[in-house]
N, CA, C and O atoms as a CHARMM CRD file, in Angstrom:
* protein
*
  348
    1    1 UNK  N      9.05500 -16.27000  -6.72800 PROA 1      0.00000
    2    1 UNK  CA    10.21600 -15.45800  -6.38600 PROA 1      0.00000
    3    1 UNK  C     11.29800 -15.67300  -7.42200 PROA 1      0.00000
    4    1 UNK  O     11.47900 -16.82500  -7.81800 PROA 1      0.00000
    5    2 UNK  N     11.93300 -14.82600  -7.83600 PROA 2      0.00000
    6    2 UNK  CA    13.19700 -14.47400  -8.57300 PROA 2      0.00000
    7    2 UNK  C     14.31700 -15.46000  -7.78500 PROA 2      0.00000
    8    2 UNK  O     14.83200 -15.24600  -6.68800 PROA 2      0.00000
    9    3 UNK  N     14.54300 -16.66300  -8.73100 PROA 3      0.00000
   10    3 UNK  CA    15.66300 -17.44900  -8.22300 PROA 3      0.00000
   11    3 UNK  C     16.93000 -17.07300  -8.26200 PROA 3      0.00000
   12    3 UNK  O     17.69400 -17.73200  -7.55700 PROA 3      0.00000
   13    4 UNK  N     17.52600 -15.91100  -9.08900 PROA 4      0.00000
   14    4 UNK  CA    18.62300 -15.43800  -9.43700 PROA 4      0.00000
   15    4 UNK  C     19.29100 -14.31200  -8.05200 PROA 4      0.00000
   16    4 UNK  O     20.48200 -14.06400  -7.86600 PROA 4      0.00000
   17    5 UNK  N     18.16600 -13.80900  -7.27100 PROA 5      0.00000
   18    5 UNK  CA    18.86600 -12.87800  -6.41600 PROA 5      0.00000
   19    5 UNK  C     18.93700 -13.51000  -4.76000 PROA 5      0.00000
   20    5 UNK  O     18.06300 -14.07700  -4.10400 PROA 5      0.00000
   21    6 UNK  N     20.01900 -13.23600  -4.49400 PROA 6      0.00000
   22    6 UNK  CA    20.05500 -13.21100  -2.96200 PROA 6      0.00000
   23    6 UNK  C     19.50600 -12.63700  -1.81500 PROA 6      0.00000
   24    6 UNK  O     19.28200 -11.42700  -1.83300 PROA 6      0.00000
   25    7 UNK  N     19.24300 -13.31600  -0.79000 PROA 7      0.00000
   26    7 UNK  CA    18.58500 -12.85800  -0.18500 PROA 7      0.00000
   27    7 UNK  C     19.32100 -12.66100   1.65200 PROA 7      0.00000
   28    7 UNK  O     20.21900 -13.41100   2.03400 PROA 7      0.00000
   29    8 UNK  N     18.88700 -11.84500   2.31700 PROA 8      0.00000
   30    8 UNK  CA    20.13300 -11.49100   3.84200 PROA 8      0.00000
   31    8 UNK  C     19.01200 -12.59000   4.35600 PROA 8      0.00000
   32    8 UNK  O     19.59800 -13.46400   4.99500 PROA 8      0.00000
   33    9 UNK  N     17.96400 -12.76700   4.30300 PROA 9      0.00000
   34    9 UNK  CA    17.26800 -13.82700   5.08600 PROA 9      0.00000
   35    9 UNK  C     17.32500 -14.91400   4.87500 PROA 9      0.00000
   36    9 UNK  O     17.24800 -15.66200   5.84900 PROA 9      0.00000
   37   10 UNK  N     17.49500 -15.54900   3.42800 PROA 10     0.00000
   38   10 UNK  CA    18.06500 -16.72500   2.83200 PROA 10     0.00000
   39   10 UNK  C     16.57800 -17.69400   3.49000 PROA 10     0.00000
   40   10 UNK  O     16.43500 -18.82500   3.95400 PROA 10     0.00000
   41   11 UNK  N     15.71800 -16.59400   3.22900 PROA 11     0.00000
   42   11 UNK  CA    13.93400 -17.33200   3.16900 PROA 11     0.00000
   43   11 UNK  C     14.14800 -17.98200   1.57500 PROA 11     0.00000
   44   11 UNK  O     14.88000 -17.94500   0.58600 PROA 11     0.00000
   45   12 UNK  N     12.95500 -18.57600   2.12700 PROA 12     0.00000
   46   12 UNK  CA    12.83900 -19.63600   0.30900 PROA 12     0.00000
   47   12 UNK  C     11.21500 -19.06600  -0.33800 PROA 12     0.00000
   48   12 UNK  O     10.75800 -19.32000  -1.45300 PROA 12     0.00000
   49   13 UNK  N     10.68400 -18.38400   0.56900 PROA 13     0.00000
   50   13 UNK  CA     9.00100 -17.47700   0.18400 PROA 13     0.00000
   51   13 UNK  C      8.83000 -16.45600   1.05800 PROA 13     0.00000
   52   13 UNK  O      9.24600 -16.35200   2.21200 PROA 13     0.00000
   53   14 UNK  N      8.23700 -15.77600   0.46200 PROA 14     0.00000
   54   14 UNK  CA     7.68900 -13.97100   1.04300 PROA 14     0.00000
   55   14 UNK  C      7.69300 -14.52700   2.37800 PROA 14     0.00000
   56   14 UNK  O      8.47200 -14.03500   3.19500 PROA 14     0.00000
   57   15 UNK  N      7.01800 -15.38000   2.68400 PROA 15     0.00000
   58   15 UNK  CA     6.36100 -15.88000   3.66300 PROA 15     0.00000
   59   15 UNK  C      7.34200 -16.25600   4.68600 PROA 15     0.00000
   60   15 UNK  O      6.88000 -16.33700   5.82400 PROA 15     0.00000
   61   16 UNK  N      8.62200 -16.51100   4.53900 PROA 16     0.00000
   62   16 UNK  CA     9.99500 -17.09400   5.43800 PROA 16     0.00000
   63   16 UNK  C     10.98400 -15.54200   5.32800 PROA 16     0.00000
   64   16 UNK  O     11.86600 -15.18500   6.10900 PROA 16     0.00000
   65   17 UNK  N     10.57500 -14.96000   4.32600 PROA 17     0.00000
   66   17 UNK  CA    11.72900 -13.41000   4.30300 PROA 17     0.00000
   67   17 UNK  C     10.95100 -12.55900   5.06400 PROA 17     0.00000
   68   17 UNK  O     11.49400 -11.82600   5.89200 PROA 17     0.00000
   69   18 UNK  N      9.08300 -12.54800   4.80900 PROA 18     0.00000
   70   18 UNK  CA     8.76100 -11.37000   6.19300 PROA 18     0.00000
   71   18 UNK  C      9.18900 -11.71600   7.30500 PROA 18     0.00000
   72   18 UNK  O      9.73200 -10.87200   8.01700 PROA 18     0.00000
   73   19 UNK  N      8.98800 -13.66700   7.93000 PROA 19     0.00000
   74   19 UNK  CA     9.23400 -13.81300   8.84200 PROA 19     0.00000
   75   19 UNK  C     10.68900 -13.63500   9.93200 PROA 19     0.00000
   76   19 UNK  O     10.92900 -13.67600  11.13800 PROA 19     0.00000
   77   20 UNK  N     11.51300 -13.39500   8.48600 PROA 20     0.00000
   78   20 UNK  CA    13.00200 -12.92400   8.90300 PROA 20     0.00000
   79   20 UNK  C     13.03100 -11.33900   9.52800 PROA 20     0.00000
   80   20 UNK  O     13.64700 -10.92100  10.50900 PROA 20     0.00000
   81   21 UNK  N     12.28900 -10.74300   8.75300 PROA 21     0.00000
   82   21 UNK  CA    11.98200  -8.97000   8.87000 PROA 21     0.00000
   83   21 UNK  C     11.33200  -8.70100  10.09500 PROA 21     0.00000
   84   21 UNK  O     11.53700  -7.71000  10.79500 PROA 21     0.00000
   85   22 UNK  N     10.53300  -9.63100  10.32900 PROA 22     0.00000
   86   22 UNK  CA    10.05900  -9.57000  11.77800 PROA 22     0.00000
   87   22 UNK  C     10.76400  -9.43500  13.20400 PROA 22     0.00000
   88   22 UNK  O     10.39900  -9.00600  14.29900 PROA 22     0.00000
   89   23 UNK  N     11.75200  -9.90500  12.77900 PROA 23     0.00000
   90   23 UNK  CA    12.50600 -10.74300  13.91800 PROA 23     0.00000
   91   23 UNK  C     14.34200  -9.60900  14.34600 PROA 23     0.00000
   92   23 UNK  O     15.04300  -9.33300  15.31900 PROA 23     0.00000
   93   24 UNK  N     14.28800  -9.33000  12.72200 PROA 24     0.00000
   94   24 UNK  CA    15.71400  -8.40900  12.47900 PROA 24     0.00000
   95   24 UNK  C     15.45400  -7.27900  12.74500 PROA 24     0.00000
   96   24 UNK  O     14.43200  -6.91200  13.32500 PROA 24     0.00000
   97   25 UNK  N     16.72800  -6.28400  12.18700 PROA 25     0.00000
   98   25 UNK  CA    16.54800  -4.80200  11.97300 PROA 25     0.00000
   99   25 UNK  C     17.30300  -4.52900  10.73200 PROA 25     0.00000
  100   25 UNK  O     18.41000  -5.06900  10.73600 PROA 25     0.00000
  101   26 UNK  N     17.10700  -4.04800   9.98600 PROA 26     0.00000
  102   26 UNK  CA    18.28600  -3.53300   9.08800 PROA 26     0.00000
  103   26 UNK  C     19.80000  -3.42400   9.23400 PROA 26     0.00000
  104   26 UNK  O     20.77000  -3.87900   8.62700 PROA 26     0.00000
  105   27 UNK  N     19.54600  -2.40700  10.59100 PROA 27     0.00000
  106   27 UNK  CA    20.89400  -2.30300  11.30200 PROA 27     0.00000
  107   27 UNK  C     22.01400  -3.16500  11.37900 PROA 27     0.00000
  108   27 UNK  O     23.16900  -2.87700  11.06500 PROA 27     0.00000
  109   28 UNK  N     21.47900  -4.53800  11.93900 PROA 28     0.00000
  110   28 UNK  CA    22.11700  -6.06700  11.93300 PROA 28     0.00000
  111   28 UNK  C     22.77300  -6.52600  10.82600 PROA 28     0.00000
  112   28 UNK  O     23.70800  -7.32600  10.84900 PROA 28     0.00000
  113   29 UNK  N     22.24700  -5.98100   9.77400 PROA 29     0.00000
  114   29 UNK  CA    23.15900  -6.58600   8.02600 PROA 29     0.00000
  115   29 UNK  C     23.33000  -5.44400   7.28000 PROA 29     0.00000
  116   29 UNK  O     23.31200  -5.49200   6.05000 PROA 29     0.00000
  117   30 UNK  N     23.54400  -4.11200   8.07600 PROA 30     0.00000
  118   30 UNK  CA    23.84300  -3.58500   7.10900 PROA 30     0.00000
  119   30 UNK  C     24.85500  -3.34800   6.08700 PROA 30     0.00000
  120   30 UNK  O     24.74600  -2.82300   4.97800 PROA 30     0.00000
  121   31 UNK  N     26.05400  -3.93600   6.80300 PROA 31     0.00000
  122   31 UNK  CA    27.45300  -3.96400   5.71500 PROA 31     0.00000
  123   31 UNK  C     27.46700  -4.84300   4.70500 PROA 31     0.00000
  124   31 UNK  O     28.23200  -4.71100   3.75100 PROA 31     0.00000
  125   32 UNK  N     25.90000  -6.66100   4.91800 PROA 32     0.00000
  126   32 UNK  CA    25.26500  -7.07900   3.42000 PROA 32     0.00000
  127   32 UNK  C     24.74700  -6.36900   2.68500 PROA 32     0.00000
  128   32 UNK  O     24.23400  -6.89700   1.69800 PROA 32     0.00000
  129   33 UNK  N     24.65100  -4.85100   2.83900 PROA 33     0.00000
  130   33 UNK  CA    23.62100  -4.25200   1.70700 PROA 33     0.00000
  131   33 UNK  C     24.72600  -3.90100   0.73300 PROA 33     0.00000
  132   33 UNK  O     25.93100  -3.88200   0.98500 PROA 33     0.00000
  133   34 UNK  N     24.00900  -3.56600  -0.66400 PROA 34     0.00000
  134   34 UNK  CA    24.68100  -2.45200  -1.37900 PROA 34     0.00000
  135   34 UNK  C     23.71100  -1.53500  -2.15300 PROA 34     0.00000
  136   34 UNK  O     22.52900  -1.84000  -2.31100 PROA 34     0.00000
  137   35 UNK  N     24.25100  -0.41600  -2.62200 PROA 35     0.00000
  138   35 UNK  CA    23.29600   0.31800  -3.72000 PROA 35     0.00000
  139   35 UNK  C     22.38500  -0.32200  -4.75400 PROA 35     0.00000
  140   35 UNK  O     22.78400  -1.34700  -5.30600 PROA 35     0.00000
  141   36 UNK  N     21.12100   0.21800  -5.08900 PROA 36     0.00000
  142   36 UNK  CA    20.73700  -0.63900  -6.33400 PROA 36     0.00000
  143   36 UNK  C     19.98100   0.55600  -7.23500 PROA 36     0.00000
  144   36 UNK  O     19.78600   1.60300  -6.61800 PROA 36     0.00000
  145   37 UNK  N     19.69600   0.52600  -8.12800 PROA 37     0.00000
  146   37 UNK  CA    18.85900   1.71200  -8.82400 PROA 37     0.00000
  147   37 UNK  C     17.49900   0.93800  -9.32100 PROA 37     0.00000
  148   37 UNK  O     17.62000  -0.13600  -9.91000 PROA 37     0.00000
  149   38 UNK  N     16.22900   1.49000  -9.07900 PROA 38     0.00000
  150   38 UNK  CA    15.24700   0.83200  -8.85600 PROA 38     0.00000
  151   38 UNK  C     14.29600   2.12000  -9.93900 PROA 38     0.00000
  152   38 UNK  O     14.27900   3.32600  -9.69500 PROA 38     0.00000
  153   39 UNK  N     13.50500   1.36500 -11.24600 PROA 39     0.00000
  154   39 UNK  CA    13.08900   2.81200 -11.92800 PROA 39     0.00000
  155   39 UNK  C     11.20900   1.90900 -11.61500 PROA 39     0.00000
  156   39 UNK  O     10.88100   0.81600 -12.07600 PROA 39     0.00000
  157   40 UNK  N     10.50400   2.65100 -10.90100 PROA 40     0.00000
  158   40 UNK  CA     9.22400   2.55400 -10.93700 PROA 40     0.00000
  159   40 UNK  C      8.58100   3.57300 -11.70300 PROA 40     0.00000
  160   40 UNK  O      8.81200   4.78000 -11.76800 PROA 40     0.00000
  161   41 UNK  N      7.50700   2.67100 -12.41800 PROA 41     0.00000
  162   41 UNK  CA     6.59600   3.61500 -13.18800 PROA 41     0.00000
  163   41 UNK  C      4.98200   3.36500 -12.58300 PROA 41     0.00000
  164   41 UNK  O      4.41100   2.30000 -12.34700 PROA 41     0.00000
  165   42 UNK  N      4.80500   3.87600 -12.52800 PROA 42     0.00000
  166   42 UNK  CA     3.88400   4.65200 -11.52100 PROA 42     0.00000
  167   42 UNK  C      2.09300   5.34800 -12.32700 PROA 42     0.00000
  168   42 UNK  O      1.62600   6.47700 -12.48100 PROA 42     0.00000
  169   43 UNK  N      1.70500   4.23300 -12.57500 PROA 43     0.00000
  170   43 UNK  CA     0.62100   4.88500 -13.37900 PROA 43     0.00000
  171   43 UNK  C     -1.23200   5.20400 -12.39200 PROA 43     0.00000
  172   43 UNK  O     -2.13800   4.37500 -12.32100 PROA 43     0.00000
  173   44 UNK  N     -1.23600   6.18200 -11.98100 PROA 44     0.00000
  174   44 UNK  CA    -2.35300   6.47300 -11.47400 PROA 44     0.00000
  175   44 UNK  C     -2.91200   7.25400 -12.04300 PROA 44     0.00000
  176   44 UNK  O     -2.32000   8.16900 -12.61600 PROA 44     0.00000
  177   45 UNK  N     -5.03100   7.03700 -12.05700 PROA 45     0.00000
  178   45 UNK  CA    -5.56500   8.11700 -12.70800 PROA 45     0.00000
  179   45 UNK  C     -6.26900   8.42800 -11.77100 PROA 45     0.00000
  180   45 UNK  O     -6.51200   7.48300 -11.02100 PROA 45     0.00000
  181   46 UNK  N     -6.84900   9.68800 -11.40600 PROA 46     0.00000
  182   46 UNK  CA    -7.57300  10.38700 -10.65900 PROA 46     0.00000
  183   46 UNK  C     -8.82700  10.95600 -11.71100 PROA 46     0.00000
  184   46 UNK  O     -8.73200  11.47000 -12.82600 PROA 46     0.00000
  185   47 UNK  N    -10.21700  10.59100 -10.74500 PROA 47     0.00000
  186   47 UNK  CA   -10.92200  11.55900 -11.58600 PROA 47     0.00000
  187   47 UNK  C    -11.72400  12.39400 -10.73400 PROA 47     0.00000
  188   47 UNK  O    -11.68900  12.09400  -9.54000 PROA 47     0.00000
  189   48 UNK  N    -12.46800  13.41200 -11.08200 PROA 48     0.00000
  190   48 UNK  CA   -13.02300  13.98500 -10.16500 PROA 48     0.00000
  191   48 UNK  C    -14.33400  14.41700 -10.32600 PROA 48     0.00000
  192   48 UNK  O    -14.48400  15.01300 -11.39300 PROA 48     0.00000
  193   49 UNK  N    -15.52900  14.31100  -9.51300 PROA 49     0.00000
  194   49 UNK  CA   -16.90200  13.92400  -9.68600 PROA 49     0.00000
  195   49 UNK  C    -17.49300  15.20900  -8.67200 PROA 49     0.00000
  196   49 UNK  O    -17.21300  15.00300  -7.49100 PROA 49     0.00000
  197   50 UNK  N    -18.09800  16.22700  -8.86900 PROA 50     0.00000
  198   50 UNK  CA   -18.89800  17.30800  -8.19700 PROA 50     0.00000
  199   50 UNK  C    -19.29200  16.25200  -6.87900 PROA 50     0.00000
  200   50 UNK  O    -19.27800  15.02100  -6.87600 PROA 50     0.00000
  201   51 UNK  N    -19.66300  17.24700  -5.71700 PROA 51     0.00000
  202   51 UNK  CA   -20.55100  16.19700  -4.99500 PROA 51     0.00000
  203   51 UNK  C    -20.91100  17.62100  -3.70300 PROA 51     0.00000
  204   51 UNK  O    -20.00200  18.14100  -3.05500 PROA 51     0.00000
  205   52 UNK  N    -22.26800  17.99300  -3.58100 PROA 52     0.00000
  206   52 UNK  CA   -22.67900  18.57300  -3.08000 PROA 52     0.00000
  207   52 UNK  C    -21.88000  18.94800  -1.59600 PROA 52     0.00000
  208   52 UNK  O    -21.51800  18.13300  -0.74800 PROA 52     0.00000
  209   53 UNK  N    -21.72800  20.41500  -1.55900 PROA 53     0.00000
  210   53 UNK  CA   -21.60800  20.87500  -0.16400 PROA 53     0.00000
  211   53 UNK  C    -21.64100  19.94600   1.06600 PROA 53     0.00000
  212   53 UNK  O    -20.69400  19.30000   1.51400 PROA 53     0.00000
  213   54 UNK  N    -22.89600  19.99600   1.52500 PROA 54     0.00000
  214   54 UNK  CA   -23.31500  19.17600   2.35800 PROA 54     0.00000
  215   54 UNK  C    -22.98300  17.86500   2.21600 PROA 54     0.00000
  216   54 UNK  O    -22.19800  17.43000   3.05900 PROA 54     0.00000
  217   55 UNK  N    -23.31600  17.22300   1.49200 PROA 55     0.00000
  218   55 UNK  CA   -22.48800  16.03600   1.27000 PROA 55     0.00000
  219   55 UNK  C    -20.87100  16.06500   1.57600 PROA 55     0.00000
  220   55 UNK  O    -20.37300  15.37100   2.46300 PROA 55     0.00000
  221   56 UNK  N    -20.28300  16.75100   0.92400 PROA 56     0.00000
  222   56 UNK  CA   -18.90700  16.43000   1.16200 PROA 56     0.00000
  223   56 UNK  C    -18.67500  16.97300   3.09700 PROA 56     0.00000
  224   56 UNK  O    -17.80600  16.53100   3.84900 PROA 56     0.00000
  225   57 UNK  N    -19.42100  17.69300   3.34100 PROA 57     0.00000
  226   57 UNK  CA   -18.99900  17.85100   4.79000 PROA 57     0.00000
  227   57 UNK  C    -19.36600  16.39000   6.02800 PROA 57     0.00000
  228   57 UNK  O    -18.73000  16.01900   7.01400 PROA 57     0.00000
  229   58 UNK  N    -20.90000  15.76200   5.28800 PROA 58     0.00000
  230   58 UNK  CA   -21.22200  14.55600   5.98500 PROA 58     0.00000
  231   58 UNK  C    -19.72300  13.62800   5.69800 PROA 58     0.00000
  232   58 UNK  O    -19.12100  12.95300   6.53400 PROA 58     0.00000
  233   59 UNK  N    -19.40600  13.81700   4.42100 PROA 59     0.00000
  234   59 UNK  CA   -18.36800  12.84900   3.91900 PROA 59     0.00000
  235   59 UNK  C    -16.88600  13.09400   4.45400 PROA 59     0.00000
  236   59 UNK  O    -16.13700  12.13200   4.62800 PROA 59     0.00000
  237   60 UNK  N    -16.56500  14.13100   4.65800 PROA 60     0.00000
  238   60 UNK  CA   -15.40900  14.34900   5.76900 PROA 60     0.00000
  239   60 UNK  C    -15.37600  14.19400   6.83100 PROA 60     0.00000
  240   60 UNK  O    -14.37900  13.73300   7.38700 PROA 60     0.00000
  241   61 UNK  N    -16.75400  14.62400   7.62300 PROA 61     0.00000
  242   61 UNK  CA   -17.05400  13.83300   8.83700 PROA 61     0.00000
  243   61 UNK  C    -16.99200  12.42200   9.23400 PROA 61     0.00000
  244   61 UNK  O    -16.40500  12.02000  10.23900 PROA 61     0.00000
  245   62 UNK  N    -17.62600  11.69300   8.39400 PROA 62     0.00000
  246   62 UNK  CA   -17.65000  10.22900   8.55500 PROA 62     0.00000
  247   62 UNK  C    -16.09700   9.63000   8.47900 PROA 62     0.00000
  248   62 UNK  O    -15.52100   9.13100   9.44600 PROA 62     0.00000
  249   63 UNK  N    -15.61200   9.75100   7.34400 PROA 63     0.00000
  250   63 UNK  CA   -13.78800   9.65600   6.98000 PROA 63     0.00000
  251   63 UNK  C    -13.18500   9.91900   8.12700 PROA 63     0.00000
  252   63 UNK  O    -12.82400   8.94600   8.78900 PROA 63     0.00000
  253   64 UNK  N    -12.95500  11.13000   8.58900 PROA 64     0.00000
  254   64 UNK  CA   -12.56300  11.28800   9.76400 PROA 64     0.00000
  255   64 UNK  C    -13.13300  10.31200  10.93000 PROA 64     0.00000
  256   64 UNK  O    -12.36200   9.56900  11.53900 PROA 64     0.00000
  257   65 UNK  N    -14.07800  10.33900  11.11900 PROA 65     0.00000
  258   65 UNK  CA   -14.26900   9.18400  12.04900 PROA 65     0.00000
  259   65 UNK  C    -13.81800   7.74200  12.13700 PROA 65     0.00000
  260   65 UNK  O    -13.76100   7.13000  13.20400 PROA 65     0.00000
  261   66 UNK  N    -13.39100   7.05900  10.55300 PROA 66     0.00000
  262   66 UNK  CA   -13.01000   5.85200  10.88400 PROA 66     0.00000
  263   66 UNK  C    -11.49400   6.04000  10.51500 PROA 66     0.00000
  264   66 UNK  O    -10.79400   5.07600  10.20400 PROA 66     0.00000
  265   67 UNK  N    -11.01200   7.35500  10.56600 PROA 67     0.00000
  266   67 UNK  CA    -9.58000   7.81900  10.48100 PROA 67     0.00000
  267   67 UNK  C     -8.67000   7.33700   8.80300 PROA 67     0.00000
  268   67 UNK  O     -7.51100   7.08300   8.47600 PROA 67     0.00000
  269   68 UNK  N    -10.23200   7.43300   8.00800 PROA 68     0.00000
  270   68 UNK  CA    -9.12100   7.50200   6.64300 PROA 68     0.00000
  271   68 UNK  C     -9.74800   8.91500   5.77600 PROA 68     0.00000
  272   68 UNK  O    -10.71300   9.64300   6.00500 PROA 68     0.00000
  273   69 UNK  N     -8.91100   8.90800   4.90100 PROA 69     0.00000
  274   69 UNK  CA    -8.97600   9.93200   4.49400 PROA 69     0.00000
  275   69 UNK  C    -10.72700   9.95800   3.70000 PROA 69     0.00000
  276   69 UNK  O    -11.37000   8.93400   3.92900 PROA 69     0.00000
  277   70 UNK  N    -11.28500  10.79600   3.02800 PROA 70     0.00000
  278   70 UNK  CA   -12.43900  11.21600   2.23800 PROA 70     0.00000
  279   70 UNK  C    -12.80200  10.15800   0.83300 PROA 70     0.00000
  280   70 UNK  O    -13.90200   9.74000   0.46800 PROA 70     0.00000
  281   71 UNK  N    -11.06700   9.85700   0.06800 PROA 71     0.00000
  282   71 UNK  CA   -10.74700   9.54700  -1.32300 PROA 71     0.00000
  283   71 UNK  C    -11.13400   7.80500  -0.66700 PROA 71     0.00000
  284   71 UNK  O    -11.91400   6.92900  -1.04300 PROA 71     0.00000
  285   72 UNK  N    -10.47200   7.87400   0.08700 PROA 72     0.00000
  286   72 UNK  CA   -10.37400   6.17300   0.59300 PROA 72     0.00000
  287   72 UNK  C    -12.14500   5.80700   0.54300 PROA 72     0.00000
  288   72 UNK  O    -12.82700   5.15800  -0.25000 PROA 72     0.00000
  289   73 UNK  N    -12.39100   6.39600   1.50700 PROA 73     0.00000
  290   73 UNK  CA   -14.04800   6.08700   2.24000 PROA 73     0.00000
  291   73 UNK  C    -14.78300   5.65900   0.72000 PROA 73     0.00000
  292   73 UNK  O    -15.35600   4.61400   0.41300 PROA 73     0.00000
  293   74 UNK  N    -14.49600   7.03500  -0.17800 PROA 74     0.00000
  294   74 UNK  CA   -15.32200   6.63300  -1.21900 PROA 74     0.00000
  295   74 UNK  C    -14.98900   5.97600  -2.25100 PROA 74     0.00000
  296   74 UNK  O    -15.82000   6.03200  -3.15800 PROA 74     0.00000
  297   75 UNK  N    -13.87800   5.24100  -2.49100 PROA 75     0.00000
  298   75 UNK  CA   -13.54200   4.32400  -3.07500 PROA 75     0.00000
  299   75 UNK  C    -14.01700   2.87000  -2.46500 PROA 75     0.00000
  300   75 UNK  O    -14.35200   1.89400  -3.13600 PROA 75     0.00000
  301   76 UNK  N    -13.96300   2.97000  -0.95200 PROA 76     0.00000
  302   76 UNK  CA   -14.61700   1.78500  -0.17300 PROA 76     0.00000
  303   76 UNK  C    -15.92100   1.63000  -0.60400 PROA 76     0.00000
  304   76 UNK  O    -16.24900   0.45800  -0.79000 PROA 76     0.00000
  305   77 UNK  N    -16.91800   2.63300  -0.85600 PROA 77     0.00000
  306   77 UNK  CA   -18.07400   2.83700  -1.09000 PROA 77     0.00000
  307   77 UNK  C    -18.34400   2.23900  -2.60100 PROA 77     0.00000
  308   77 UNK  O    -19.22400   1.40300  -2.80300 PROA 77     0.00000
  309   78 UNK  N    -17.54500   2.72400  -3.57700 PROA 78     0.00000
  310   78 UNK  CA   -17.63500   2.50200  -4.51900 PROA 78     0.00000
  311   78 UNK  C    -17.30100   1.04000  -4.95200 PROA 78     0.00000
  312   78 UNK  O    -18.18300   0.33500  -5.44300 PROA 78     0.00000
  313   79 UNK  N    -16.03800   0.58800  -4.77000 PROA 79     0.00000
  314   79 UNK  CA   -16.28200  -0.89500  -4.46100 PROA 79     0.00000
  315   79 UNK  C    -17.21900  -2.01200  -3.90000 PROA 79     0.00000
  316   79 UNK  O    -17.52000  -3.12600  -4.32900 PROA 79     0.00000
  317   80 UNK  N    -17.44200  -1.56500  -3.19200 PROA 80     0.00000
  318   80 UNK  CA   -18.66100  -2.60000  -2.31500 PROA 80     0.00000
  319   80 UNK  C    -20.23600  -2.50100  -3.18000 PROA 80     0.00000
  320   80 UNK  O    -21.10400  -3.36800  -3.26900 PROA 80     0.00000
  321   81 UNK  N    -20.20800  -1.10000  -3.75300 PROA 81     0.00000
  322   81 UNK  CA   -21.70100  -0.98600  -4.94800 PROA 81     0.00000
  323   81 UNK  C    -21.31900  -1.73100  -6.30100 PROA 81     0.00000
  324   81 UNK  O    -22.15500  -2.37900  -6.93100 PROA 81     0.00000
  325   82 UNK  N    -19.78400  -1.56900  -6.76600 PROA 82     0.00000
  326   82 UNK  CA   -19.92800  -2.19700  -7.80400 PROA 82     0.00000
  327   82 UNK  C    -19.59400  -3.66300  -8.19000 PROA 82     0.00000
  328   82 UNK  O    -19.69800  -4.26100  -9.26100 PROA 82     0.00000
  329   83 UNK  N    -18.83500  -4.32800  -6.04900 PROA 83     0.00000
  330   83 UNK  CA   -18.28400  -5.53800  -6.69700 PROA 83     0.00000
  331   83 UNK  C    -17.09700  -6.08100  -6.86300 PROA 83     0.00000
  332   83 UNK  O    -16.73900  -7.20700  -7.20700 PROA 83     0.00000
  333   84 UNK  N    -16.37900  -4.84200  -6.48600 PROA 84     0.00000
  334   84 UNK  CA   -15.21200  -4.95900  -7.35300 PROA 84     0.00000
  335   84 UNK  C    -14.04300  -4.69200  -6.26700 PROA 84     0.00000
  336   84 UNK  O    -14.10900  -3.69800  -5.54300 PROA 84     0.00000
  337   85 UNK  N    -12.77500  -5.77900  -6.15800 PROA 85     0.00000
  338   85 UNK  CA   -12.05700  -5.09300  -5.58100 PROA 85     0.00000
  339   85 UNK  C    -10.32400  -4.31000  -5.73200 PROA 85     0.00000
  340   85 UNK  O     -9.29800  -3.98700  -5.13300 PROA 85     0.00000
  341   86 UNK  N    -10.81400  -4.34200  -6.62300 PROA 86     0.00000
  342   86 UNK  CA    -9.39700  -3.62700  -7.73300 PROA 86     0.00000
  343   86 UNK  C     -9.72700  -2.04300  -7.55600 PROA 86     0.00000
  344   86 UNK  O    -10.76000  -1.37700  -7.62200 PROA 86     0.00000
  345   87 UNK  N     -8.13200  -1.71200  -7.25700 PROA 87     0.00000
  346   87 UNK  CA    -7.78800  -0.85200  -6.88600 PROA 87     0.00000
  347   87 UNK  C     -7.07100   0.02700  -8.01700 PROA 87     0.00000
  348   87 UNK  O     -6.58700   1.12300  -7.73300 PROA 87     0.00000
């Protein structure tokens, strides 16, 4: 953790500031907050692979059934064949 910034939970690890978040609301400190400007860069690649009719309908079916989306399922799939769990 970044020793330089303050914290409204005045945890000493992720682990003592979730346990603060748990417990609070925002609401409770909100006149400790202030503005901050936050620039995320954001690098995702998408690729996209044909995959038969039928297939993709078994494959929306199933997705739907364990209530994630199609992209997820087969990334689950794909991980577990190659090993790997990087996202």
């Amino acid at each position: 953790m970044n020793k330089n910034r303050e914290s409204i939970s005045q945890g000493r690890s992720y682990q003592e500031i979730g346990d603060y978040w748990d417990k609070h609301d925002l609401a409770e400190v909100w006149d400790q907050t202030e503005p901050v400007e936050v620039e995320v860069a954001i690098r995702t690649e998408k690729r996209y692979y044909p995959v038969e009719k039928s297939l993709s309908e078994k494959l929306n079916a199933m997705a739907e059934a364990q209530g994630v989306s199609p992209e997820t399922l087969i990334n689950l799939w794909v991980q577990e064949k190659t090993g790997s769990s990087h996202r």
